[in-house]
C-alpha positions as protocol buffer text, in pm:
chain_id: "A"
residue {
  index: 1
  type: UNK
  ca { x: 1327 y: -213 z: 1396 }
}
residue {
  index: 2
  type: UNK
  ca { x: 1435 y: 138 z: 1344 }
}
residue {
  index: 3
  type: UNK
  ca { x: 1818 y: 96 z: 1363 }
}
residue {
  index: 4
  type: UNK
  ca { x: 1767 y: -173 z: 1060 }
}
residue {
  index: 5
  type: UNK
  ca { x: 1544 y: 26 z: 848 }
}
residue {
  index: 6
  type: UNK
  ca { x: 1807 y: 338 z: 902 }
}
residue {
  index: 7
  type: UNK
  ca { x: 2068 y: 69 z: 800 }
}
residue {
  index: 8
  type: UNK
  ca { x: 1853 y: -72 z: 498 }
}
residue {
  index: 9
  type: UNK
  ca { x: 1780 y: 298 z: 386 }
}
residue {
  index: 10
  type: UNK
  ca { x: 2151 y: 404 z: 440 }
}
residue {
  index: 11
  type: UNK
  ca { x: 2309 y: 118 z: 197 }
}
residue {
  index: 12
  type: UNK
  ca { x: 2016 y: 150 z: -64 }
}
residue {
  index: 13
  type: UNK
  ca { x: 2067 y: 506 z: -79 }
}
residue {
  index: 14
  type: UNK
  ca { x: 2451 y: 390 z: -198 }
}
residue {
  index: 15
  type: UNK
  ca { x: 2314 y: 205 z: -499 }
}
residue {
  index: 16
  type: UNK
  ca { x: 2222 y: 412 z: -821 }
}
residue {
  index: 17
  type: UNK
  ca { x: 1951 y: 214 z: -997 }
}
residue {
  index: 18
  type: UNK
  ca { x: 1579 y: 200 z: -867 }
}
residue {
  index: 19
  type: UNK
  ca { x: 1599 y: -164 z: -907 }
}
residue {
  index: 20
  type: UNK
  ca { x: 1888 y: -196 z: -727 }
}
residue {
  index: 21
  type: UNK
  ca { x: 1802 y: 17 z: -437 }
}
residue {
  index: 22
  type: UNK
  ca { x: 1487 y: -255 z: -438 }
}
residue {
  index: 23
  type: UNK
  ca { x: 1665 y: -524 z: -419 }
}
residue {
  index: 24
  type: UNK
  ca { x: 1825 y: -416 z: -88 }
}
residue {
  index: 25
  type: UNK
  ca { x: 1517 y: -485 z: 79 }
}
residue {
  index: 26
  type: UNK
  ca { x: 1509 y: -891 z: -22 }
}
residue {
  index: 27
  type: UNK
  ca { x: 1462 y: -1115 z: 230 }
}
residue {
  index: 28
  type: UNK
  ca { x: 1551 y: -856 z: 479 }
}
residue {
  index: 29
  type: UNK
  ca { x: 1271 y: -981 z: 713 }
}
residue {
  index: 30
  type: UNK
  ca { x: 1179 y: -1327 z: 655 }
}
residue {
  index: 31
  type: UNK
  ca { x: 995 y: -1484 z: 858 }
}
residue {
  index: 32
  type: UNK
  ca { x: 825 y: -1177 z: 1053 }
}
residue {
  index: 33
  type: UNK
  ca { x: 507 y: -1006 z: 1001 }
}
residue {
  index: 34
  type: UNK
  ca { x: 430 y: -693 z: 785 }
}
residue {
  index: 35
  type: UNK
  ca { x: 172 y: -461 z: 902 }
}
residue {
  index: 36
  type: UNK
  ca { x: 11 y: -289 z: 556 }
}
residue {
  index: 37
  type: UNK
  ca { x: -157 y: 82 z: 670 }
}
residue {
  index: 38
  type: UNK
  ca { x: -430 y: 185 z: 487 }
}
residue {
  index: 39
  type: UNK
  ca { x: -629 y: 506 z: 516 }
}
residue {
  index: 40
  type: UNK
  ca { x: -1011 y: 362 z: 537 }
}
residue {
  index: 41
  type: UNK
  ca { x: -1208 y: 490 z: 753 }
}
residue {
  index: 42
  type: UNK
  ca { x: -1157 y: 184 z: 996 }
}
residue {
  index: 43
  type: UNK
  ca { x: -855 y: 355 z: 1118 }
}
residue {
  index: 44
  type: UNK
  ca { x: -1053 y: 588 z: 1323 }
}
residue {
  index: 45
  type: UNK
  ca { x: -1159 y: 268 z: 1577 }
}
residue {
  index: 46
  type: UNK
  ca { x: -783 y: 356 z: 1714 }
}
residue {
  index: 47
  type: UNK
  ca { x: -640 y: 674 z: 1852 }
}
residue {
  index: 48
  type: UNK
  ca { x: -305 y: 774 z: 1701 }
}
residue {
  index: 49
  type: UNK
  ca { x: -132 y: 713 z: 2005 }
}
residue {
  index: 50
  type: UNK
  ca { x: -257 y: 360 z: 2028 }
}
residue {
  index: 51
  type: UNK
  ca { x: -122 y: 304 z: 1677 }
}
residue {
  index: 52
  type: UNK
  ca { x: 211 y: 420 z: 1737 }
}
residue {
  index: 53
  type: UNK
  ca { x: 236 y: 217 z: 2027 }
}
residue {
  index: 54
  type: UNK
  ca { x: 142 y: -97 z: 1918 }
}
residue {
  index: 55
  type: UNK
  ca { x: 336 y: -50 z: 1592 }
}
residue {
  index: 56
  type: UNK
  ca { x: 669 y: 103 z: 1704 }
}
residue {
  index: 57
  type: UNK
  ca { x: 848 y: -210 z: 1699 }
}
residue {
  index: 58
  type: UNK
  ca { x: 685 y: -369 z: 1448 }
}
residue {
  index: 59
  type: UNK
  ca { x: 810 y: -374 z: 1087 }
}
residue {
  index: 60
  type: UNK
  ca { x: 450 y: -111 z: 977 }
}
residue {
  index: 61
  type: UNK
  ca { x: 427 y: -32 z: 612 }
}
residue {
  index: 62
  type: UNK
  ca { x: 206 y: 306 z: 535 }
}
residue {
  index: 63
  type: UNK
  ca { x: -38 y: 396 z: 225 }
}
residue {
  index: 64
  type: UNK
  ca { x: -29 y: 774 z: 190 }
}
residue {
  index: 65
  type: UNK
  ca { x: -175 y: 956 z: 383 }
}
residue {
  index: 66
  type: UNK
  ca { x: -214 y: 705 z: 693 }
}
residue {
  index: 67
  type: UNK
  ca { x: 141 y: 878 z: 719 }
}
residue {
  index: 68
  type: UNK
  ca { x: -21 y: 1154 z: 917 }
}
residue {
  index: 69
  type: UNK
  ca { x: -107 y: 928 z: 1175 }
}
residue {
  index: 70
  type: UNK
  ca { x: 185 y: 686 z: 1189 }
}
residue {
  index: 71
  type: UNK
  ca { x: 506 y: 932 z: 1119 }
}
residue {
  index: 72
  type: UNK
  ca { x: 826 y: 809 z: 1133 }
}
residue {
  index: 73
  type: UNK
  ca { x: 653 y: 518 z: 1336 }
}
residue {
  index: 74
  type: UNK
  ca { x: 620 y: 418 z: 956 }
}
residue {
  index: 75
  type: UNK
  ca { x: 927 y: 184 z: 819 }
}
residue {
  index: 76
  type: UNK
  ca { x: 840 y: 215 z: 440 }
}
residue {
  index: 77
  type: UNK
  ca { x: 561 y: 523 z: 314 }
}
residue {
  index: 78
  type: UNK
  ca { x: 403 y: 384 z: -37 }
}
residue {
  index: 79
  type: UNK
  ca { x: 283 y: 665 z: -254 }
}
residue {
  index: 80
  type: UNK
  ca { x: 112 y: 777 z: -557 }
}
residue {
  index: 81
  type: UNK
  ca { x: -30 y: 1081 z: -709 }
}
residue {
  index: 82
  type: UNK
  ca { x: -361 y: 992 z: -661 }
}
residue {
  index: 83
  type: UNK
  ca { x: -511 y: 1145 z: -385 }
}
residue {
  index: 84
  type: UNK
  ca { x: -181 y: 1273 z: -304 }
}
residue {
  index: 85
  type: UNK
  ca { x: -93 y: 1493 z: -10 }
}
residue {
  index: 86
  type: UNK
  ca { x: 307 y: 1596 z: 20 }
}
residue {
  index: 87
  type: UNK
  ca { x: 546 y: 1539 z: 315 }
}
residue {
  index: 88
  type: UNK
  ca { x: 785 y: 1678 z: 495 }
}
residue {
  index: 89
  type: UNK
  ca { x: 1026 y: 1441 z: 597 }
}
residue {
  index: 90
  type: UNK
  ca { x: 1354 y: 1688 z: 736 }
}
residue {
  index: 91
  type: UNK
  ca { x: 1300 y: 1520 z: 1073 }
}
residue {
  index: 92
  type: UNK
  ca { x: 1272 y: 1137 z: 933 }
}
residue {
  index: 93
  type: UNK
  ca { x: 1591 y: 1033 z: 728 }
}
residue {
  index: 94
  type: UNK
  ca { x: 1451 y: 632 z: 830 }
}
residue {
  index: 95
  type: UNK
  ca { x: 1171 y: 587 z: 652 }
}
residue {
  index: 96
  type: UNK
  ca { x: 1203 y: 439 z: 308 }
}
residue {
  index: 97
  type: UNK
  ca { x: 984 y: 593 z: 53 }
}
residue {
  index: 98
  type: UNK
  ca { x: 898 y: 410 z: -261 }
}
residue {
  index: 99
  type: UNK
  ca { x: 683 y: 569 z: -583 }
}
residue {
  index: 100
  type: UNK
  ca { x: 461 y: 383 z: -812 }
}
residue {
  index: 101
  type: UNK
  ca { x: 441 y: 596 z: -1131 }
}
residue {
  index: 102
  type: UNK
  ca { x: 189 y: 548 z: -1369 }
}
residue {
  index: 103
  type: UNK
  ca { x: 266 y: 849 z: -1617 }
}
residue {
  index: 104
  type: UNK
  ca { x: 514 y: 926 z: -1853 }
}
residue {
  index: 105
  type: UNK
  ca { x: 520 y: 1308 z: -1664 }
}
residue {
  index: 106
  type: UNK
  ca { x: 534 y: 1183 z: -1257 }
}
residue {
  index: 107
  type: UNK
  ca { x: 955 y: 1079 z: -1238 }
}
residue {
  index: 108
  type: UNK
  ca { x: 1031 y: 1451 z: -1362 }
}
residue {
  index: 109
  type: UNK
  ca { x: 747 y: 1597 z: -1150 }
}
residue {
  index: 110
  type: UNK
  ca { x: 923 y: 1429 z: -876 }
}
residue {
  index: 111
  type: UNK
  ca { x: 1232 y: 1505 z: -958 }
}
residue {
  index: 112
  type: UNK
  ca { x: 1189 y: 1872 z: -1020 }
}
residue {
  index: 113
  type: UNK
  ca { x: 991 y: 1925 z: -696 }
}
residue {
  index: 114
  type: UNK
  ca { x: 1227 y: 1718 z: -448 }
}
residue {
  index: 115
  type: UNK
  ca { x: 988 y: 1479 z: -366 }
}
residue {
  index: 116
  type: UNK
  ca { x: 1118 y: 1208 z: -122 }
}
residue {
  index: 117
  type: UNK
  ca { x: 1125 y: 955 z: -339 }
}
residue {
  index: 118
  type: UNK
  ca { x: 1375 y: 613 z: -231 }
}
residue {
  index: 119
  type: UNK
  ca { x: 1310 y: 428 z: -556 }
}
residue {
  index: 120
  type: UNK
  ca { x: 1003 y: 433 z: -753 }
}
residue {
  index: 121
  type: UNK
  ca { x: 819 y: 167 z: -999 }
}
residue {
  index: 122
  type: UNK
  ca { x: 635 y: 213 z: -1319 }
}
residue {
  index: 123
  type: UNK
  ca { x: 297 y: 15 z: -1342 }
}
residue {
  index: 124
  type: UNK
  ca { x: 187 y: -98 z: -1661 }
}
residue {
  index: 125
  type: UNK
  ca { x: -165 y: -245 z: -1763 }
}
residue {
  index: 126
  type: UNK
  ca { x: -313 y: 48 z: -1622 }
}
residue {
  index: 127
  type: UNK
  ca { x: -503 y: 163 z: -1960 }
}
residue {
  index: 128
  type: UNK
  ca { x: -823 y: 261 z: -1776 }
}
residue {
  index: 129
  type: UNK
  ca { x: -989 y: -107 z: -1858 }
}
residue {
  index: 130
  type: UNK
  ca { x: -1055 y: -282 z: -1563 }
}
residue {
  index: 131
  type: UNK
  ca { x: -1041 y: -615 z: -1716 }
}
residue {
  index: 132
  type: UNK
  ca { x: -665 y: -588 z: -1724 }
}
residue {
  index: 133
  type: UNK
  ca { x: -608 y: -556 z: -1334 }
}
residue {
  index: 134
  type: UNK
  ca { x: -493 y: -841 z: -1097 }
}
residue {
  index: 135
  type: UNK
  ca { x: -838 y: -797 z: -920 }
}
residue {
  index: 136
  type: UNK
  ca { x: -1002 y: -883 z: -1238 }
}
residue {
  index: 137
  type: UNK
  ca { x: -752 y: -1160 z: -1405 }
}
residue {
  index: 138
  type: UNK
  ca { x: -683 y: -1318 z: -1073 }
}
residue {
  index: 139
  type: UNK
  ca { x: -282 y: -1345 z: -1152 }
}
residue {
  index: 140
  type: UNK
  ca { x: -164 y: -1325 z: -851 }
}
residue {
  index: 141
  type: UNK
  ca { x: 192 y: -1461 z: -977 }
}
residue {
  index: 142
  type: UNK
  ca { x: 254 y: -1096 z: -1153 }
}
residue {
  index: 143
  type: UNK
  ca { x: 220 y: -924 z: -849 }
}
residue {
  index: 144
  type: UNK
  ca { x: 582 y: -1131 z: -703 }
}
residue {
  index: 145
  type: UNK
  ca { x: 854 y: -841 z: -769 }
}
residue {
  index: 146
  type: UNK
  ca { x: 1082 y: -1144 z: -802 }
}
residue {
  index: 147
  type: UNK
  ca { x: 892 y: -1206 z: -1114 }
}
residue {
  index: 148
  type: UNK
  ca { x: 885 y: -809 z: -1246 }
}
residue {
  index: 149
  type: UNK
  ca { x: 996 y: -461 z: -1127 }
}
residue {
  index: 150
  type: UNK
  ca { x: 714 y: -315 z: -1350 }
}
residue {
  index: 151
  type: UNK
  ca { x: 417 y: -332 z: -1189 }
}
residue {
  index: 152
  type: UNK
  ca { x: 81 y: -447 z: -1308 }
}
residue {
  index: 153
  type: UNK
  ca { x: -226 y: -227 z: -1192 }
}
residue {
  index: 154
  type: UNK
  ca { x: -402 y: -346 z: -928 }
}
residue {
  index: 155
  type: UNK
  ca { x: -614 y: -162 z: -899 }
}
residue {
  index: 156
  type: UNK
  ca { x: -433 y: 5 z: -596 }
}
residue {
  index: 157
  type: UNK
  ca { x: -79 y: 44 z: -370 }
}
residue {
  index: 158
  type: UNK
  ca { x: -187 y: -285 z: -196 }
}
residue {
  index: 159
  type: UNK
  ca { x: -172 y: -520 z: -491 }
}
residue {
  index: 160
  type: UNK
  ca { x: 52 y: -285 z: -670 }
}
residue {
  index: 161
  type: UNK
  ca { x: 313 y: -251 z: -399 }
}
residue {
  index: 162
  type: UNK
  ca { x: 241 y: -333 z: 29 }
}
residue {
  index: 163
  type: UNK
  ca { x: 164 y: -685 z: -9 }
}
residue {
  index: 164
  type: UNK
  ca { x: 416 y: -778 z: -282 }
}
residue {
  index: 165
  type: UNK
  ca { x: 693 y: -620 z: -142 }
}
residue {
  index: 166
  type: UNK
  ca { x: 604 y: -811 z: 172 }
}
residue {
  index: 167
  type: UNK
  ca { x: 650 y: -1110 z: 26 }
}
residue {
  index: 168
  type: UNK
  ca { x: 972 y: -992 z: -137 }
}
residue {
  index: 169
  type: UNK
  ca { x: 1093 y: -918 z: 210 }
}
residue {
  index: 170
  type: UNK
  ca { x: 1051 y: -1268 z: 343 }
}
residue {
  index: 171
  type: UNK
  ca { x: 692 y: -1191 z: 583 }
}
residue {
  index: 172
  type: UNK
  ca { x: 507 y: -1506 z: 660 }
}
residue {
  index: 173
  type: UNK
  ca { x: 202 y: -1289 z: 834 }
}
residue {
  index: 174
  type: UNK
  ca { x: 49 y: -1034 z: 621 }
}
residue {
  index: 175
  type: UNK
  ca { x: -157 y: -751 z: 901 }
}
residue {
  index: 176
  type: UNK
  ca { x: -383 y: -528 z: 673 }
}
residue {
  index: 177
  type: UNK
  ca { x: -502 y: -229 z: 916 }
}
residue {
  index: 178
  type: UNK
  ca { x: -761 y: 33 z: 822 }
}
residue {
  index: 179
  type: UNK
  ca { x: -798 y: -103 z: 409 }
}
residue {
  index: 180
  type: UNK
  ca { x: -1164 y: -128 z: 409 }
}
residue {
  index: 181
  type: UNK
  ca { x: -1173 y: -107 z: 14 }
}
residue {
  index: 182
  type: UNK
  ca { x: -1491 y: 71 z: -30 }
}
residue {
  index: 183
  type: UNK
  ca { x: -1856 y: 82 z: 78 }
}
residue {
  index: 184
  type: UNK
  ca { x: -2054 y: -134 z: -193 }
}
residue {
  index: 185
  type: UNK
  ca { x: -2364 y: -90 z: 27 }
}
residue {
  index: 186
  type: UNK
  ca { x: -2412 y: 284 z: 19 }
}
residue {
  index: 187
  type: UNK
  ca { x: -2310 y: 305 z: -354 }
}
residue {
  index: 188
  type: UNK
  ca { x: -2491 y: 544 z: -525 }
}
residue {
  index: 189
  type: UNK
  ca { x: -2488 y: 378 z: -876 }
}
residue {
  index: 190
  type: UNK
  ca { x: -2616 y: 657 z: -1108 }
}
residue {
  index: 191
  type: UNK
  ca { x: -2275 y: 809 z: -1064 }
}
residue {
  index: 192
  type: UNK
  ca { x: -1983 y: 645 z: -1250 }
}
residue {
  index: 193
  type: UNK
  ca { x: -1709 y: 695 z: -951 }
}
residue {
  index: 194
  type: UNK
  ca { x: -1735 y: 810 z: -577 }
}
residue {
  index: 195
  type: UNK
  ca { x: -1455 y: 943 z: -369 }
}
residue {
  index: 196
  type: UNK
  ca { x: -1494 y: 673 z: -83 }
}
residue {
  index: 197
  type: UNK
  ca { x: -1401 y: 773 z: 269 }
}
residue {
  index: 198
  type: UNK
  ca { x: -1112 y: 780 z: 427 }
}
residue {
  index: 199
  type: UNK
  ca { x: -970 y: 813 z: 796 }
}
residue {
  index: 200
  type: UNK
  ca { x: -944 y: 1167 z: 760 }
}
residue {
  index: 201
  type: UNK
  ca { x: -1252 y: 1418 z: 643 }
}
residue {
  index: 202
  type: UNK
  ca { x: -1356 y: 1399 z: 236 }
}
residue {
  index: 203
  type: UNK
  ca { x: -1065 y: 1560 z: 47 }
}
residue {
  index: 204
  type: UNK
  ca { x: -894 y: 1796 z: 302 }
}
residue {
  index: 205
  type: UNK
  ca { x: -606 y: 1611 z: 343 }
}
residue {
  index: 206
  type: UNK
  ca { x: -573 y: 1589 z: -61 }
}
residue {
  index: 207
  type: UNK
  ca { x: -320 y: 1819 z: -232 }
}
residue {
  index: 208
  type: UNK
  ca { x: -347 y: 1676 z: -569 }
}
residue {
  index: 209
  type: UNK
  ca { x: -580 y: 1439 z: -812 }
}
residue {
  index: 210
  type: UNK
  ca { x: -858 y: 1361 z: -593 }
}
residue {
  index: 211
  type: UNK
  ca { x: -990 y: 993 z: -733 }
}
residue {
  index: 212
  type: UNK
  ca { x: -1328 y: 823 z: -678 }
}
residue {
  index: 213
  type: UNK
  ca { x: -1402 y: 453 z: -709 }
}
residue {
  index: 214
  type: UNK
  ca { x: -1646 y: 281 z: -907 }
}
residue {
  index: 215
  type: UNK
  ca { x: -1879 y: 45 z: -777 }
}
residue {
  index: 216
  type: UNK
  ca { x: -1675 y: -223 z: -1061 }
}
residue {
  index: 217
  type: UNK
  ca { x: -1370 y: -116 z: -843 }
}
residue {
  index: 218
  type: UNK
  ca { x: -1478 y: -198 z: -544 }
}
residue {
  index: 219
  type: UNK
  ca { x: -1662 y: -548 z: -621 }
}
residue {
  index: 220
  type: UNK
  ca { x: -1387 y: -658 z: -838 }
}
residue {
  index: 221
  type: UNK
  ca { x: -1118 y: -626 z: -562 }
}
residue {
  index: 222
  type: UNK
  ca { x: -1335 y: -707 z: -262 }
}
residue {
  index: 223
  type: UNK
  ca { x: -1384 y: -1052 z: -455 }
}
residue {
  index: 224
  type: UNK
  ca { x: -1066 y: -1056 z: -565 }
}
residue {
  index: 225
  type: UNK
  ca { x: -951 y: -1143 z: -183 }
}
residue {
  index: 226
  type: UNK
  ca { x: -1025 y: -1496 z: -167 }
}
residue {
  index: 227
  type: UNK
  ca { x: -795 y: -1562 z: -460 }
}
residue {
  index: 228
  type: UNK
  ca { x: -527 y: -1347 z: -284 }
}
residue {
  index: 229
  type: UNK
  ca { x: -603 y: -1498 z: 29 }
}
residue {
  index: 230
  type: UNK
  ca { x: -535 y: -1886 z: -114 }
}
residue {
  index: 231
  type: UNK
  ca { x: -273 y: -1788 z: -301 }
}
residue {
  index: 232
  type: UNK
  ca { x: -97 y: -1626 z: 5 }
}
residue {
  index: 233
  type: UNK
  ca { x: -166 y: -1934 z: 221 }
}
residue {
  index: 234
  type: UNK
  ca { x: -23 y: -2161 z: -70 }
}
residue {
  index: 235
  type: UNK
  ca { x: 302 y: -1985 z: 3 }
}
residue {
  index: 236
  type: UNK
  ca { x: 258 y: -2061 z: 369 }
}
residue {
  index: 237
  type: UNK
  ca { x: 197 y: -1664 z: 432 }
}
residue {
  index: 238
  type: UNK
  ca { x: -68 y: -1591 z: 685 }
}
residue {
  index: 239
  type: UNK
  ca { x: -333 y: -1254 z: 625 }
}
residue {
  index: 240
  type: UNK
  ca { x: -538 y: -1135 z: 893 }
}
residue {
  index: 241
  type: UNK
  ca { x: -781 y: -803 z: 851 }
}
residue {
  index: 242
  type: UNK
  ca { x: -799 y: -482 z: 1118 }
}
residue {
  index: 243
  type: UNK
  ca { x: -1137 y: -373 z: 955 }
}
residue {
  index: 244
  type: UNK
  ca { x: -1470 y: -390 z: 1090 }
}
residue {
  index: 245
  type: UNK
  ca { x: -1609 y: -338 z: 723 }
}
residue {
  index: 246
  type: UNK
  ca { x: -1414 y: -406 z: 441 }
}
residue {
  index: 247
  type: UNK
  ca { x: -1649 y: -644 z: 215 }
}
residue {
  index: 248
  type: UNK
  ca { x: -1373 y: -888 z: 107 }
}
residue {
  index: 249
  type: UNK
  ca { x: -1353 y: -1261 z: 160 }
}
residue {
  index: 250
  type: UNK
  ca { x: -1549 y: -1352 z: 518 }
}
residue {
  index: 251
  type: UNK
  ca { x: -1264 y: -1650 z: 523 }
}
residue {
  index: 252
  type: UNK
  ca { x: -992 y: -1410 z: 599 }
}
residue {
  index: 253
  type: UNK
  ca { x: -983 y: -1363 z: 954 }
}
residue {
  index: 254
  type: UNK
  ca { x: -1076 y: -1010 z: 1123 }
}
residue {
  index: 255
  type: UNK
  ca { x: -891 y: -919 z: 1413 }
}
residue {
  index: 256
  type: UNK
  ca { x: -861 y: -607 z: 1612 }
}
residue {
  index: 257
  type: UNK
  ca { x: -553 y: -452 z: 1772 }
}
């Protein structure tokens, strides 16, 4: 798995447009199964080194900062600037690191602070309305980058990004590990957002834009899963949950590692 995601990042890093460099990951892995990382607080049921392990030949996709565990165990590292922590990568020329930008401001911040950044897509929709989501219109369809580079706001880098660039890739078996979504028990609702937990310990592992949830947030996507999950299986691609709490659909099946 490593030698082809050096290869993959080698020729895309040949191609000059972001859409191009994209498009060298099509059908690159069809039929095989994509393991999304999350940074819930799930992850802490497994010790890094168990991680690695298990994923080191296994195509592994990270969110953020679920980078500190995985490393250059990780084949593709999805950021944002939301709850953003930076990265060193001088000892990792494999992993391929895509952006989603959602301000007119982050390419040049990028650009002017030599962030790793592979290829990067703009999401649109995101106008602060949650009504306008996929979690909230159920249109599963726009999340298919065959359909759009841009990317419609999730809300998130698993609708944005993880699971539809899975799909672009060719995966038939979608792993989701450590994406609990949120705790909708324990939500204090006199606040408007709350920064949920994570893996790692409140905000000490975030450099820039610390972002809460809202308890809207949290319902609409955990109850956006079912739609995601039959729409998935209509396309004859499996999804199985590592998370012994995220309060999505009780039809997808939760496994452990």
């Amino acid at each position: 798995m490593k030698n082809k995601i050096f290869e993959i990042r080698k020729k895309l890093l040949m191609v000059d447009t972001h859409e191009g460099r994209l498009e060298c990951l099509k059908n690159t892995f069809q039929g095989e199964t994509a393991y999304i990382v999350a940074a819930g607080p799930s992850l802490k049921n497994y010790s890094s080194t168990e991680l690695k392990e298990y994923l080191s030949d296994k195509l592994t996709m990270s969110i953020k900062q679920s980078y500190d565990i995985l490393g250059d165990t990780a084949d593709i590292h999805i950021q944002n600037f939301c709850n953003y922590k930076s990265y060193d990568y001088s000892d990792n020329n494999r992993t391929i690191c895509p952006w989603l930008v959602f301000d007119p401001n982050h390419p040049s911040h990028i650009l002017n602070n030599s962030i790793r950044c592979d290829f990067m897509l703009p999401i649109f929709r995101n106008n602060g309305d949650m009504g306008t989501t996929i979690a909230e219109q159920g249109d599963y369809d726009s999340m298919l980058l065959e359909n759009s580079y841009q990317r419609p706001w999730g809300p998130g880098c698993m609708y944005e990004l993880a699971i539809p660039l899975a799909i672009y890739m060719g995966c038939k078996n979608i792993v989701t590990i450590g994406w609990d979504i949120g705790d909708l028990e324990n939500y204090d609702k006199s606040k408007k957002t709350i920064f949920q937990q994570h893996f790692y310990e409140g905000k000490s592992k975030v450099e820039f834009m610390p972002v809460g949830m809202s308890y809207r947030e949290i319902d609409s996507v955990a109850k956006s899963t079912k739609g995601l999950y039959y729409f998935l299986k209509d396309k004859g691609i499996s999804w199985k949950m590592v998370s012994d709490r995220n309060p999505g659909y009780d039809g997808i099946e939760r496994i452990t590692l």
